[in-house]
PDBQT receptor file of N, H, CA, C and O in Angstrom, charges set to zero:
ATOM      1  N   UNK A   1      12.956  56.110  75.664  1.00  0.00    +0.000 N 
ATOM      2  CA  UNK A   1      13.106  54.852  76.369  1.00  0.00    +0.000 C 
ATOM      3  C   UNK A   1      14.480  54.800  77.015  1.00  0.00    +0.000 C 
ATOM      4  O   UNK A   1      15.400  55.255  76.335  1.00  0.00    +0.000 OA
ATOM      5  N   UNK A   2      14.715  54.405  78.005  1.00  0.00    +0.000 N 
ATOM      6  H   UNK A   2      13.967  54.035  78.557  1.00  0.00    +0.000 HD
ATOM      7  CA  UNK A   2      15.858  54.308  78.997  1.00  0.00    +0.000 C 
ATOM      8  C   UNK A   2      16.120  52.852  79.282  1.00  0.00    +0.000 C 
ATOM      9  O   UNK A   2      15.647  52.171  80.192  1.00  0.00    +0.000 OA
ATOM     10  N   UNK A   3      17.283  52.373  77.971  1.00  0.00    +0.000 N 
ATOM     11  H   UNK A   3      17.667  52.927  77.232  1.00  0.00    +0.000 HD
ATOM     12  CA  UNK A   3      17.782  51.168  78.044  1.00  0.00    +0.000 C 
ATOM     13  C   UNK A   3      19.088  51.084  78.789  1.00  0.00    +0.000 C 
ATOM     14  O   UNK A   3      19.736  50.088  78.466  1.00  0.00    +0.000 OA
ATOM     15  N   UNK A   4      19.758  51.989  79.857  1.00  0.00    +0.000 N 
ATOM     16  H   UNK A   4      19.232  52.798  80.119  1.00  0.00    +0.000 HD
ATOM     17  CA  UNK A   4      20.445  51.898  80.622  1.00  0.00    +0.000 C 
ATOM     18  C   UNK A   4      20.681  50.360  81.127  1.00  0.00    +0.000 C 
ATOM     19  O   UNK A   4      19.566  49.913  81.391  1.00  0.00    +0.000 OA
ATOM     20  N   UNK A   5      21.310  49.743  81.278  1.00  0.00    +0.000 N 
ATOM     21  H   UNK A   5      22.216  50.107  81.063  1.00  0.00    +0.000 HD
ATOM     22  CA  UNK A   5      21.568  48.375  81.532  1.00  0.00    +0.000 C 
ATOM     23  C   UNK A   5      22.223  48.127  83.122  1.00  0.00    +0.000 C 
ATOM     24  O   UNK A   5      23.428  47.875  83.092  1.00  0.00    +0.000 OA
ATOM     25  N   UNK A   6      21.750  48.155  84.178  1.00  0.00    +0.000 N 
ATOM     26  H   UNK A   6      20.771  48.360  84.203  1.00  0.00    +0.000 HD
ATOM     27  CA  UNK A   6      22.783  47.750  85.726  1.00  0.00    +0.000 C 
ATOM     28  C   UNK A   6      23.324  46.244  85.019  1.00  0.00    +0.000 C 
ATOM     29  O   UNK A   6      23.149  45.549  84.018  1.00  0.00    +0.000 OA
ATOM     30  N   UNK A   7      24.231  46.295  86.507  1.00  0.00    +0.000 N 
ATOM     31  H   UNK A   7      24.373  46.860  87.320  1.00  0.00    +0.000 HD
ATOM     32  CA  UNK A   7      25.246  45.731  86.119  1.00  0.00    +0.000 C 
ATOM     33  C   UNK A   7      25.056  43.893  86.835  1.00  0.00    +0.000 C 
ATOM     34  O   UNK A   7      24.593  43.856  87.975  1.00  0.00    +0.000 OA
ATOM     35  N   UNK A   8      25.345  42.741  86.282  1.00  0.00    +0.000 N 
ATOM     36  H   UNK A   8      25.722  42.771  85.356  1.00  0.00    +0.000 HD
ATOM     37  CA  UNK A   8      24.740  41.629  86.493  1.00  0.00    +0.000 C 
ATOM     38  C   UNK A   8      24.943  41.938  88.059  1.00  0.00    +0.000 C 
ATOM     39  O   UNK A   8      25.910  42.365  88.689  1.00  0.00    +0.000 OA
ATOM     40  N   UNK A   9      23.256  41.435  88.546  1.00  0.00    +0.000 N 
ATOM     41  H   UNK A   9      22.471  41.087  88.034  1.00  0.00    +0.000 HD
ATOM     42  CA  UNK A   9      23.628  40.833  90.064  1.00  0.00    +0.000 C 
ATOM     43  C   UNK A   9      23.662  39.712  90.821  1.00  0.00    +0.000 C 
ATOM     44  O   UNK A   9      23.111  39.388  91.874  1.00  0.00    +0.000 OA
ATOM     45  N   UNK A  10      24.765  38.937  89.734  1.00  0.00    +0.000 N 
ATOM     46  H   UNK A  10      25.212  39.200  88.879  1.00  0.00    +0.000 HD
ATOM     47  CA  UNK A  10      25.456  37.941  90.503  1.00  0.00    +0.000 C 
ATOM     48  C   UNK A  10      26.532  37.975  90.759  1.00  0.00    +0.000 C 
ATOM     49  O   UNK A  10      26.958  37.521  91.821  1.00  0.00    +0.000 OA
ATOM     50  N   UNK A  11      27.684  38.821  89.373  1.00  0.00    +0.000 N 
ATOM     51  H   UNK A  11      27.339  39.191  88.510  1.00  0.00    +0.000 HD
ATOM     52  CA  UNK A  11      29.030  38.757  89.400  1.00  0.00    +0.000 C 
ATOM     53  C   UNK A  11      29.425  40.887  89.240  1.00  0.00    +0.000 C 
ATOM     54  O   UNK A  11      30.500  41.423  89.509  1.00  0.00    +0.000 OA
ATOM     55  N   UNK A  12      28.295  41.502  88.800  1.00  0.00    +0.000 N 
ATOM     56  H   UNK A  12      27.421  41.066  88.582  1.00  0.00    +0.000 HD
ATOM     57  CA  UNK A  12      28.485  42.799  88.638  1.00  0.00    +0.000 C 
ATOM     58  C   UNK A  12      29.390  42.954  87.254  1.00  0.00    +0.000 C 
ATOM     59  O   UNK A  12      30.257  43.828  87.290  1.00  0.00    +0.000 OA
ATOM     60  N   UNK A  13      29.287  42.354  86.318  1.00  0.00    +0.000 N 
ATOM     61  H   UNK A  13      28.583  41.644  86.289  1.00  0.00    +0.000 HD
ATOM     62  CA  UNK A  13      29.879  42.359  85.199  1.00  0.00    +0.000 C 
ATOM     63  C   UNK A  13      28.663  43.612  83.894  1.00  0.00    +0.000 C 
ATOM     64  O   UNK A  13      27.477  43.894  84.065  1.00  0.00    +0.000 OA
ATOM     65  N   UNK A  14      29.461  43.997  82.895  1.00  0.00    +0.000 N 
ATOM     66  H   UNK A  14      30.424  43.768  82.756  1.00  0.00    +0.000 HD
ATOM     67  CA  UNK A  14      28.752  44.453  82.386  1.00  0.00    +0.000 C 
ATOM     68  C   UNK A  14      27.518  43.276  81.417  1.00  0.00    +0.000 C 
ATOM     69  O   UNK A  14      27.618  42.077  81.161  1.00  0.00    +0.000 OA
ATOM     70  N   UNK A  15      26.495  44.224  81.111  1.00  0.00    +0.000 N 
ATOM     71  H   UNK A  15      26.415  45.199  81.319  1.00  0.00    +0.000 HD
ATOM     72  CA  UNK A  15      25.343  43.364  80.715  1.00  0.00    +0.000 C 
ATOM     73  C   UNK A  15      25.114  43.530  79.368  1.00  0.00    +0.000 C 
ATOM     74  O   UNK A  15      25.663  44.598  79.094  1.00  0.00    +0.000 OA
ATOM     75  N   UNK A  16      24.501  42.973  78.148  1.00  0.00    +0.000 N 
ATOM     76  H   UNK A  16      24.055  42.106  78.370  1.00  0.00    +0.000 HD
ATOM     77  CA  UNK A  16      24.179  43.431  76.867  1.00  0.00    +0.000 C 
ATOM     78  C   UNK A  16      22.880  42.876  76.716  1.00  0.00    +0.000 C 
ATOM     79  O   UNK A  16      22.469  41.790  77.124  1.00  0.00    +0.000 OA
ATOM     80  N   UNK A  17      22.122  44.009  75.898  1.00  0.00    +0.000 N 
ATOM     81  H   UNK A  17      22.456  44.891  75.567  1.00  0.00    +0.000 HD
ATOM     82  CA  UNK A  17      20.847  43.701  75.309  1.00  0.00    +0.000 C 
ATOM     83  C   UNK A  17      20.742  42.756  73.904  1.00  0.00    +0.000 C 
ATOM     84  O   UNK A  17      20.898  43.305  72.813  1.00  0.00    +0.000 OA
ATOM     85  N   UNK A  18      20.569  41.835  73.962  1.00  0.00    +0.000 N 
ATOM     86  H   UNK A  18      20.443  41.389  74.848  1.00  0.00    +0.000 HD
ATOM     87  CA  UNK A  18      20.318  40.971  72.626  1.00  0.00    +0.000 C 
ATOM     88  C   UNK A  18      19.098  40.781  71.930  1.00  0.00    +0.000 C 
ATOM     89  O   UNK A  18      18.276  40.337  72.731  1.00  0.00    +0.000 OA
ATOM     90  N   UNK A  19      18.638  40.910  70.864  1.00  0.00    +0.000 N 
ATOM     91  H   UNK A  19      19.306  41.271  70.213  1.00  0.00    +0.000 HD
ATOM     92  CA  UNK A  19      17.558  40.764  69.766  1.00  0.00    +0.000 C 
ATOM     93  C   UNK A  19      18.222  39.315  68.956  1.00  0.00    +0.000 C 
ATOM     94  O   UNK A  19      19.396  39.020  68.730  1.00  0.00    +0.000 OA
ATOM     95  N   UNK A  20      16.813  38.511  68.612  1.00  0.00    +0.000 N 
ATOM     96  H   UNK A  20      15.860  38.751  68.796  1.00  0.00    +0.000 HD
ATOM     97  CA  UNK A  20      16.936  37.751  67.804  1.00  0.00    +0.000 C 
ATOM     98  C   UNK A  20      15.238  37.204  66.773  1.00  0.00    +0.000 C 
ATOM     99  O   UNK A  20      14.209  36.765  67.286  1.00  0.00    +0.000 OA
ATOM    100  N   UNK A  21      15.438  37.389  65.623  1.00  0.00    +0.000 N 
ATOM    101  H   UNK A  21      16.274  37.746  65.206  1.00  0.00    +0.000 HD
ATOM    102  CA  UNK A  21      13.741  36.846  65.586  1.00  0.00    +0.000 C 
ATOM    103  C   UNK A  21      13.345  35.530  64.710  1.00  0.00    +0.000 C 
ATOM    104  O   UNK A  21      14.228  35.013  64.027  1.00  0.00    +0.000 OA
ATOM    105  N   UNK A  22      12.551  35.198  64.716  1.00  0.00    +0.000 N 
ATOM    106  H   UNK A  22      11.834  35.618  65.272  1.00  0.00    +0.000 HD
ATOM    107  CA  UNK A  22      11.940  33.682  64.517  1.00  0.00    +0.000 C 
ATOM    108  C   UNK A  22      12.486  33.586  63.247  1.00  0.00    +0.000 C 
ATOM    109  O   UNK A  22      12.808  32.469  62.840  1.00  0.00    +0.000 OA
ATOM    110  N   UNK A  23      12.676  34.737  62.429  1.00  0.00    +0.000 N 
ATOM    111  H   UNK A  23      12.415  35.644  62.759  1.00  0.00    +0.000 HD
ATOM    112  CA  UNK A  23      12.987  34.250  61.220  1.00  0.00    +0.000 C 
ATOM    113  C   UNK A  23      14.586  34.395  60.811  1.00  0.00    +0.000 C 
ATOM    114  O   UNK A  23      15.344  35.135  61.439  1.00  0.00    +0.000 OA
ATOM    115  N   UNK A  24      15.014  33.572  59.648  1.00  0.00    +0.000 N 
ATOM    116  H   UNK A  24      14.398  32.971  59.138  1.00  0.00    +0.000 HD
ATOM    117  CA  UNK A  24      16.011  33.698  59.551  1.00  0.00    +0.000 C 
ATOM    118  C   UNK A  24      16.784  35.273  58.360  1.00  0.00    +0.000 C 
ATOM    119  O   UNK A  24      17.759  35.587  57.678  1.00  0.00    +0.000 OA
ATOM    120  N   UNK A  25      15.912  35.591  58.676  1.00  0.00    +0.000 N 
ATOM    121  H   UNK A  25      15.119  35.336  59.230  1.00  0.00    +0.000 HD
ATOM    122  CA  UNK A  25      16.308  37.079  57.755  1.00  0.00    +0.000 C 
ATOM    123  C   UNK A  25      16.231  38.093  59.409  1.00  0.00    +0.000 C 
ATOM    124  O   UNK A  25      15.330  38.181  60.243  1.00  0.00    +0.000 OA
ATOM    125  N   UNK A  26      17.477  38.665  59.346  1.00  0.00    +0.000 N 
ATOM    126  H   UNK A  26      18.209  38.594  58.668  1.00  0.00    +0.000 HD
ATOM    127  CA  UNK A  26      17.225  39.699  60.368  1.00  0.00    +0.000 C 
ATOM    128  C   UNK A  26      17.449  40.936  59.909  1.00  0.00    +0.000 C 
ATOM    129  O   UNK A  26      18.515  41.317  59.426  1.00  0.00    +0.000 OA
ATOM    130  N   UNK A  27      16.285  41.704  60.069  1.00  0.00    +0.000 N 
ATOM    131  H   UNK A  27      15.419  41.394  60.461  1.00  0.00    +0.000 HD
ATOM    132  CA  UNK A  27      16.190  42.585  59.579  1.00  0.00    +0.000 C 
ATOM    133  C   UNK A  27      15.474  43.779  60.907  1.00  0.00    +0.000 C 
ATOM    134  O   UNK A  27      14.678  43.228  61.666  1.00  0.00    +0.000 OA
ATOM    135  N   UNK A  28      15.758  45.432  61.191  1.00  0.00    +0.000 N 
ATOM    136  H   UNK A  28      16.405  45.880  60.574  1.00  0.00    +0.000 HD
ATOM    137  CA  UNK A  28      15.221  45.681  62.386  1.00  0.00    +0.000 C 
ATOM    138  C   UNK A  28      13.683  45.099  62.890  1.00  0.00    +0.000 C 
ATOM    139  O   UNK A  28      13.318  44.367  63.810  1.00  0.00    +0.000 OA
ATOM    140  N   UNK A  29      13.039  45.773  61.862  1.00  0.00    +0.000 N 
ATOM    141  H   UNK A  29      13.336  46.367  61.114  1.00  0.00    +0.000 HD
ATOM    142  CA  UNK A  29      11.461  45.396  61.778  1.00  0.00    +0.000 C 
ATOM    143  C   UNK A  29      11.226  43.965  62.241  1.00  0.00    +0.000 C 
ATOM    144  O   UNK A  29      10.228  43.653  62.890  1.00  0.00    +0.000 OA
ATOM    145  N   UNK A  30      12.208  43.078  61.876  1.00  0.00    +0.000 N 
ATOM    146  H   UNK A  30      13.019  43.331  61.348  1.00  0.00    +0.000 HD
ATOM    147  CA  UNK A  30      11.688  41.912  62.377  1.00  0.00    +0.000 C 
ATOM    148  C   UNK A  30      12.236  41.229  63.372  1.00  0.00    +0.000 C 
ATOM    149  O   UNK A  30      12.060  40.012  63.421  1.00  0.00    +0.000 OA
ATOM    150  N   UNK A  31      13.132  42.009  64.510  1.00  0.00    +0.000 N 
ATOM    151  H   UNK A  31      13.276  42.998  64.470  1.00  0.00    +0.000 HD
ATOM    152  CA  UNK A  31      13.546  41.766  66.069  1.00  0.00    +0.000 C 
ATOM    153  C   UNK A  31      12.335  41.777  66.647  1.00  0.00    +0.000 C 
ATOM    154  O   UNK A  31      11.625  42.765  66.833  1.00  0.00    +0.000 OA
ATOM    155  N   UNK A  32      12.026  40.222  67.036  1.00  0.00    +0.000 N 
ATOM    156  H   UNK A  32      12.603  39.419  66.884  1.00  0.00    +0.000 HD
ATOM    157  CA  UNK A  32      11.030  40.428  67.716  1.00  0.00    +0.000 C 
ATOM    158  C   UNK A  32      10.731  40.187  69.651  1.00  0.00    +0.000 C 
ATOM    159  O   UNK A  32       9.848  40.553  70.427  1.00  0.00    +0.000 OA
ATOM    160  N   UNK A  33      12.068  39.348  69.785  1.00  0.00    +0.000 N 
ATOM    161  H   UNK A  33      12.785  39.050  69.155  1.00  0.00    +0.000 HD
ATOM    162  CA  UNK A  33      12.476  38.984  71.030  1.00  0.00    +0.000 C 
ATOM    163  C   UNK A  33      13.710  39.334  71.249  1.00  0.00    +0.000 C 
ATOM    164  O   UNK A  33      14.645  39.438  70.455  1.00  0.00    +0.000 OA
ATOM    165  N   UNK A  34      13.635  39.601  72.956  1.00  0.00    +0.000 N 
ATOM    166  H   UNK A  34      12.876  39.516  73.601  1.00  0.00    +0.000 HD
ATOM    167  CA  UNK A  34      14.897  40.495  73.237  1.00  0.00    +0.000 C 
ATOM    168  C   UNK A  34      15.016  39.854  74.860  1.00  0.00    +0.000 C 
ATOM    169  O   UNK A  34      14.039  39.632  75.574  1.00  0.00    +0.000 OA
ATOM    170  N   UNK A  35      16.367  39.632  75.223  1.00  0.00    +0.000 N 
ATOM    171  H   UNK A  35      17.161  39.812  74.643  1.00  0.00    +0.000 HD
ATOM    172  CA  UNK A  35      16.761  38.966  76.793  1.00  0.00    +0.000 C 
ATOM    173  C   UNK A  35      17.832  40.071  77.112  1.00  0.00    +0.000 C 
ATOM    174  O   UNK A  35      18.015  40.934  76.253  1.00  0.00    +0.000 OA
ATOM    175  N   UNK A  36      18.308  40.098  77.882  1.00  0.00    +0.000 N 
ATOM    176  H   UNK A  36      18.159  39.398  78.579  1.00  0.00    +0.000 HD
ATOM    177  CA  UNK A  36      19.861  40.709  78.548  1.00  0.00    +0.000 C 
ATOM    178  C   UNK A  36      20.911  39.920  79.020  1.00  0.00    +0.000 C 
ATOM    179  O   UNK A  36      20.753  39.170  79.983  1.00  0.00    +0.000 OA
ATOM    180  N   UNK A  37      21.835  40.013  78.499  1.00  0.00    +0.000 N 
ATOM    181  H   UNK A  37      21.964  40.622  77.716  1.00  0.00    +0.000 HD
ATOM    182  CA  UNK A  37      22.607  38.727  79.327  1.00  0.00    +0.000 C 
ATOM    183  C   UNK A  37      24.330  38.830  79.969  1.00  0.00    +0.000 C 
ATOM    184  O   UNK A  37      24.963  38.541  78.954  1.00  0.00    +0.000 OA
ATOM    185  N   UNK A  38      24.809  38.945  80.479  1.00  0.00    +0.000 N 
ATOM    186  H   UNK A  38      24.295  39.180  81.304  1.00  0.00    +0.000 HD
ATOM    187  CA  UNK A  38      26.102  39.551  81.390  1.00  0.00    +0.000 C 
ATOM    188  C   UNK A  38      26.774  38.816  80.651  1.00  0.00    +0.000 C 
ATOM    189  O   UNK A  38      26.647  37.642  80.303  1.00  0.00    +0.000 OA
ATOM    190  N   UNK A  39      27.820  39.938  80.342  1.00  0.00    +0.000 N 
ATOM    191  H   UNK A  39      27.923  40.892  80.624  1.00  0.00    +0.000 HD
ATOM    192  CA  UNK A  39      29.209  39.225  79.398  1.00  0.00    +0.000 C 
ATOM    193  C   UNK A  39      30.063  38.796  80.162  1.00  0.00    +0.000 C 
ATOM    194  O   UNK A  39      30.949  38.213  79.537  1.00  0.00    +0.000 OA
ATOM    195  N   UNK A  40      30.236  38.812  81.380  1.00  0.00    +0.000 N 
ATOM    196  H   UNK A  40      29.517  39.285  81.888  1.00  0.00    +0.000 HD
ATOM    197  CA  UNK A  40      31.071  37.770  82.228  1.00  0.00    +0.000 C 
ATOM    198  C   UNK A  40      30.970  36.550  82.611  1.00  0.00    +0.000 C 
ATOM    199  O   UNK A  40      31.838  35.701  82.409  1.00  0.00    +0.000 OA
ATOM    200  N   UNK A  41      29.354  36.261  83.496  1.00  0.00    +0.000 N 
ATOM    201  H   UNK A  41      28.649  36.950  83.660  1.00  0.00    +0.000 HD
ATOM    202  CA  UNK A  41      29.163  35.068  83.616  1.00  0.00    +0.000 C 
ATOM    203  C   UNK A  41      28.330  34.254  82.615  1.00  0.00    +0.000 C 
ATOM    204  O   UNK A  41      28.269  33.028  82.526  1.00  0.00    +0.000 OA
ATOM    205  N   UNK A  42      27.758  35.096  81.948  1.00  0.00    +0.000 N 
ATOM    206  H   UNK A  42      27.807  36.093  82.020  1.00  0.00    +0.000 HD
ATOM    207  CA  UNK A  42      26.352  34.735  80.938  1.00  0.00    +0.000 C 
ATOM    208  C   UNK A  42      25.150  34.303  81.352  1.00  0.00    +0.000 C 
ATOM    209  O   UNK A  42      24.334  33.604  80.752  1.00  0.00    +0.000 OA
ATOM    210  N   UNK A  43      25.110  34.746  82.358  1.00  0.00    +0.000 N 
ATOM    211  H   UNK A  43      25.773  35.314  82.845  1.00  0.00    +0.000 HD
ATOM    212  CA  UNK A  43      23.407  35.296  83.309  1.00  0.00    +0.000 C 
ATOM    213  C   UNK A  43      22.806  35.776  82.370  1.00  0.00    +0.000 C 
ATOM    214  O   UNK A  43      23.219  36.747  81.735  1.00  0.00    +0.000 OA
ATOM    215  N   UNK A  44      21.633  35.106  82.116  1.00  0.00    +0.000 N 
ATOM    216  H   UNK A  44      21.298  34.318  82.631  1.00  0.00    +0.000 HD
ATOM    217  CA  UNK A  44      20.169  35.174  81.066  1.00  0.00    +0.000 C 
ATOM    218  C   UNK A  44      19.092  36.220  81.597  1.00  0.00    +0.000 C 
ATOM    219  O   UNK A  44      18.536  35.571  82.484  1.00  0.00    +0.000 OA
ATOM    220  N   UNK A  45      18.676  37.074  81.571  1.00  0.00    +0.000 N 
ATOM    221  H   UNK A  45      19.127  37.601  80.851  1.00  0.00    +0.000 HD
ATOM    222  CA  UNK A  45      17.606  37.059  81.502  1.00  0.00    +0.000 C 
ATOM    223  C   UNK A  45      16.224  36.677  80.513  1.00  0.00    +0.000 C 
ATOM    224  O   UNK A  45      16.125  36.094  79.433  1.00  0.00    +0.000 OA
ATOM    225  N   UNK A  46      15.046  37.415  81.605  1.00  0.00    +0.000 N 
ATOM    226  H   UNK A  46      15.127  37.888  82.482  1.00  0.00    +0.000 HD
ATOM    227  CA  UNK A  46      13.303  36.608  80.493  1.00  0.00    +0.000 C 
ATOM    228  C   UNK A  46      13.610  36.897  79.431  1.00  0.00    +0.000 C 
ATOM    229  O   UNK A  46      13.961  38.056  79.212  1.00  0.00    +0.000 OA
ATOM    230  N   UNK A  47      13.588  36.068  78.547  1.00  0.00    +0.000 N 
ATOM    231  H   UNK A  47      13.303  35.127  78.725  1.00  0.00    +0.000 HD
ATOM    232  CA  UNK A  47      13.185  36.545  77.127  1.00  0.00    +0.000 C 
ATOM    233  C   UNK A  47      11.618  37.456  76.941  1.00  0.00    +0.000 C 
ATOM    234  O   UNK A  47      10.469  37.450  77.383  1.00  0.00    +0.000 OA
ATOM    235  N   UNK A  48      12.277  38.016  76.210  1.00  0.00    +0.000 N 
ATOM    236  H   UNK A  48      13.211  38.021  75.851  1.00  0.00    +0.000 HD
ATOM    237  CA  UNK A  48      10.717  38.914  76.135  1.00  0.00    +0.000 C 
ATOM    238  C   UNK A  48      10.276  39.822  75.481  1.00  0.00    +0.000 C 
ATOM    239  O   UNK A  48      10.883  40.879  75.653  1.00  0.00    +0.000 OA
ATOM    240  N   UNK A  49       9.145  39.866  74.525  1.00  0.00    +0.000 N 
ATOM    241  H   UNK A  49       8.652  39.007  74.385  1.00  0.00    +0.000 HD
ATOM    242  CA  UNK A  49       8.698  40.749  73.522  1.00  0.00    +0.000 C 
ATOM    243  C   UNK A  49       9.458  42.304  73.951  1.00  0.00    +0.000 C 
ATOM    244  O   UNK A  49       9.769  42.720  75.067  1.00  0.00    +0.000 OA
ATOM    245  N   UNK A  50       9.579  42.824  72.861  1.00  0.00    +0.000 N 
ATOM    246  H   UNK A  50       9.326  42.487  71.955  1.00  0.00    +0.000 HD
ATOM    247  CA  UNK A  50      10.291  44.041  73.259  1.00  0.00    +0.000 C 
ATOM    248  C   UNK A  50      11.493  44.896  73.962  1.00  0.00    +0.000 C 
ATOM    249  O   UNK A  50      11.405  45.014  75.184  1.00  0.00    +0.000 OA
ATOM    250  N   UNK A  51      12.578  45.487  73.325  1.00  0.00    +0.000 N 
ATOM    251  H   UNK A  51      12.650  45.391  72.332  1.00  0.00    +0.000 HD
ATOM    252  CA  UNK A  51      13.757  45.988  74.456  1.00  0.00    +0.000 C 
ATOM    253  C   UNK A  51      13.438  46.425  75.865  1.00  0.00    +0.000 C 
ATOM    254  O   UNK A  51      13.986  46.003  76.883  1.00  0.00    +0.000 OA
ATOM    255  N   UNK A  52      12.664  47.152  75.804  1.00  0.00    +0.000 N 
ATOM    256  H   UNK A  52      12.219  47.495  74.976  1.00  0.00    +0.000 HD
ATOM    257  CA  UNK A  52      12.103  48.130  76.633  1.00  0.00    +0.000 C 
ATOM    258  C   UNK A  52      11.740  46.672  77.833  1.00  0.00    +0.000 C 
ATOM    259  O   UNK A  52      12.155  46.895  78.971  1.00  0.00    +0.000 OA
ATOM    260  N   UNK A  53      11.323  45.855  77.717  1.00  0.00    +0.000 N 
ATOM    261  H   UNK A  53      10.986  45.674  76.793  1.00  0.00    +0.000 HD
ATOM    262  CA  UNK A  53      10.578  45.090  78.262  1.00  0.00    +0.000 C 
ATOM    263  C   UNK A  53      11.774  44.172  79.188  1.00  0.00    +0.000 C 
ATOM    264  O   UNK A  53      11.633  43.748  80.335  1.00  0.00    +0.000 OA
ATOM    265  N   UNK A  54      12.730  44.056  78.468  1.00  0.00    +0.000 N 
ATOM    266  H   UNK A  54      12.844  44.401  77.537  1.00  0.00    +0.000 HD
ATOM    267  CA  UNK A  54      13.747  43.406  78.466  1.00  0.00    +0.000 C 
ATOM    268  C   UNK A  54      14.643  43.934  79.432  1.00  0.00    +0.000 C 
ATOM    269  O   UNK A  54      14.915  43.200  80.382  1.00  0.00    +0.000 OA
ATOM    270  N   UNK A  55      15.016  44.758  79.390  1.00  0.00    +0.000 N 
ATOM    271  H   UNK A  55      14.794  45.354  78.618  1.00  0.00    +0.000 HD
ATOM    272  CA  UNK A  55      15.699  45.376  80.066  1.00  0.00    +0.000 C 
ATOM    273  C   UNK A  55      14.598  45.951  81.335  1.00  0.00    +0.000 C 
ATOM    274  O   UNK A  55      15.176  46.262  82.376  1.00  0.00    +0.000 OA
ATOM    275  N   UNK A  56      13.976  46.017  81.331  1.00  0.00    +0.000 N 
ATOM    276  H   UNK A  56      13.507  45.764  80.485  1.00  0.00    +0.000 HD
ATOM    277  CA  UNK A  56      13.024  46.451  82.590  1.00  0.00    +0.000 C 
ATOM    278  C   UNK A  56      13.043  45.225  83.880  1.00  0.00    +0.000 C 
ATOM    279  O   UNK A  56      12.851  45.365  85.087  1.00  0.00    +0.000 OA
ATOM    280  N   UNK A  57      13.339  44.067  83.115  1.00  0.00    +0.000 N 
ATOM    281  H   UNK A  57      13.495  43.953  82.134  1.00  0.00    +0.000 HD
ATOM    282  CA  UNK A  57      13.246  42.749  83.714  1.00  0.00    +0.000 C 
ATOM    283  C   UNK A  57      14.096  42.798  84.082  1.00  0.00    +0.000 C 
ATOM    284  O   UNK A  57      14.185  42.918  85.304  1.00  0.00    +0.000 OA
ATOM    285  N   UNK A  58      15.560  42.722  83.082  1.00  0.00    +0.000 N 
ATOM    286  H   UNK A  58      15.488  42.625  82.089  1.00  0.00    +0.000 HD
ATOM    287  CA  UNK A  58      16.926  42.522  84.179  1.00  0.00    +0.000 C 
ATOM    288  C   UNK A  58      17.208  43.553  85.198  1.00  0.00    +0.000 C 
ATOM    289  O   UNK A  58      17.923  43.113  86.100  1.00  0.00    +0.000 OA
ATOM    290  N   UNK A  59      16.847  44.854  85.336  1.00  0.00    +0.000 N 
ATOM    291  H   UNK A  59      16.267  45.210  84.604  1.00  0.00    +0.000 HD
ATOM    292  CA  UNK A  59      17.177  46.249  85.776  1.00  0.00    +0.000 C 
ATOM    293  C   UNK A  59      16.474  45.712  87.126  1.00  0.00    +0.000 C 
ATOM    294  O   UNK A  59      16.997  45.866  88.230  1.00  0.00    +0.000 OA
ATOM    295  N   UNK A  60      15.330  45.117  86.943  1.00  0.00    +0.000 N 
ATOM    296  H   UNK A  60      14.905  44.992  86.047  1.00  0.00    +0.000 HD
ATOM    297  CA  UNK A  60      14.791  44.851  88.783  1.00  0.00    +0.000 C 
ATOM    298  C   UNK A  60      15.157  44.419  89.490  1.00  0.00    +0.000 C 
ATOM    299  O   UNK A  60      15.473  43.271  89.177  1.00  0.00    +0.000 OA
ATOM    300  N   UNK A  61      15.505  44.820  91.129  1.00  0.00    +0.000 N 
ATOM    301  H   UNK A  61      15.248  45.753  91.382  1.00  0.00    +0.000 HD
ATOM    302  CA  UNK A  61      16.691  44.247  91.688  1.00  0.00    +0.000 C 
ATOM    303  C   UNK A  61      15.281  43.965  93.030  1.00  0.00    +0.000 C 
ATOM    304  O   UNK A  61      14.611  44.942  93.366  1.00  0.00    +0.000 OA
ATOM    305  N   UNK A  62      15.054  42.834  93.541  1.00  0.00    +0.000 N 
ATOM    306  H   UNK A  62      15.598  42.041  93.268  1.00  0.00    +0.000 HD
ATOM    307  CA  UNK A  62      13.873  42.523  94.797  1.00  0.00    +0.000 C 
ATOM    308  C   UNK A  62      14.187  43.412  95.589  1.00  0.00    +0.000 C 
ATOM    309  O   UNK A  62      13.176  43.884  96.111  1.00  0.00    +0.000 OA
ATOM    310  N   UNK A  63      15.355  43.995  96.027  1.00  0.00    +0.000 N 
ATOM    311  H   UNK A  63      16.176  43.612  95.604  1.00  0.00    +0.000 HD
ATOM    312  CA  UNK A  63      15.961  44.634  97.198  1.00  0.00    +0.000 C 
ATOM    313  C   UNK A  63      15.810  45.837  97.404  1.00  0.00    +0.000 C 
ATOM    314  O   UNK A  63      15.739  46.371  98.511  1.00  0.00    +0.000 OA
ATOM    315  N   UNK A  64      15.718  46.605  95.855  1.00  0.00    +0.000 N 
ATOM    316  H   UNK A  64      15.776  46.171  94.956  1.00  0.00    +0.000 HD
ATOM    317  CA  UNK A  64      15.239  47.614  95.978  1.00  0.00    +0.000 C 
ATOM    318  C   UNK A  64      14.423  48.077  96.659  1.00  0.00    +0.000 C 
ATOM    319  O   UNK A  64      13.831  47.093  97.103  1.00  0.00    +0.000 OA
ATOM    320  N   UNK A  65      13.624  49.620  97.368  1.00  0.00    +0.000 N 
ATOM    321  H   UNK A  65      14.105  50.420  97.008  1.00  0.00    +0.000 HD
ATOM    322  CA  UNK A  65      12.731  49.922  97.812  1.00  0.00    +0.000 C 
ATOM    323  C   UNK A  65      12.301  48.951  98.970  1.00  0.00    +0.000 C 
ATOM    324  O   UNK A  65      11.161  48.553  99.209  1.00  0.00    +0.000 OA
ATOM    325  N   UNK A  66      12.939  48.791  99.336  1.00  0.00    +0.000 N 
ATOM    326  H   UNK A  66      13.865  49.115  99.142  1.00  0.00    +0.000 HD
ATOM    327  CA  UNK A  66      13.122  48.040 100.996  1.00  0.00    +0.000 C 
ATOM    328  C   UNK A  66      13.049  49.013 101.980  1.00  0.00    +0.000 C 
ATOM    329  O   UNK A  66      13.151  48.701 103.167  1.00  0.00    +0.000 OA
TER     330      UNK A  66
């Protein structure tokens, strides 16, 4: 899996992958939601089942493949 992270595209700051899960025991097995979010401005991305998933979301840029 290629969790490579681009860089926010609003401010170009670096980005981090975050896990958090419903329960209050965190444990790996039980990360169940995962967003990306830029440590500069704190640009959110979807929350969304899975890293992989997560990062696929913030990584899409519309402009691309133009």
């Amino acid at each position: 899996m290629n969790t490579e992270l681009k860089p926010c595209p609003f401010c170009g700051g670096k980005a981090k992958s975050i896990a958090y899960s419903d329960n209050d025991v965190f444990t790996e097995e039980e990360y169940r939601w995962f967003f990306v979010r830029c440590e500069k401005c704190y640009s959110k991305g979807t929350t969304l089942r899975g890293e992989q998933n997560a990062v696929a979301a913030w990584n899409k840029r519309v402009a691309e493949g133009k």
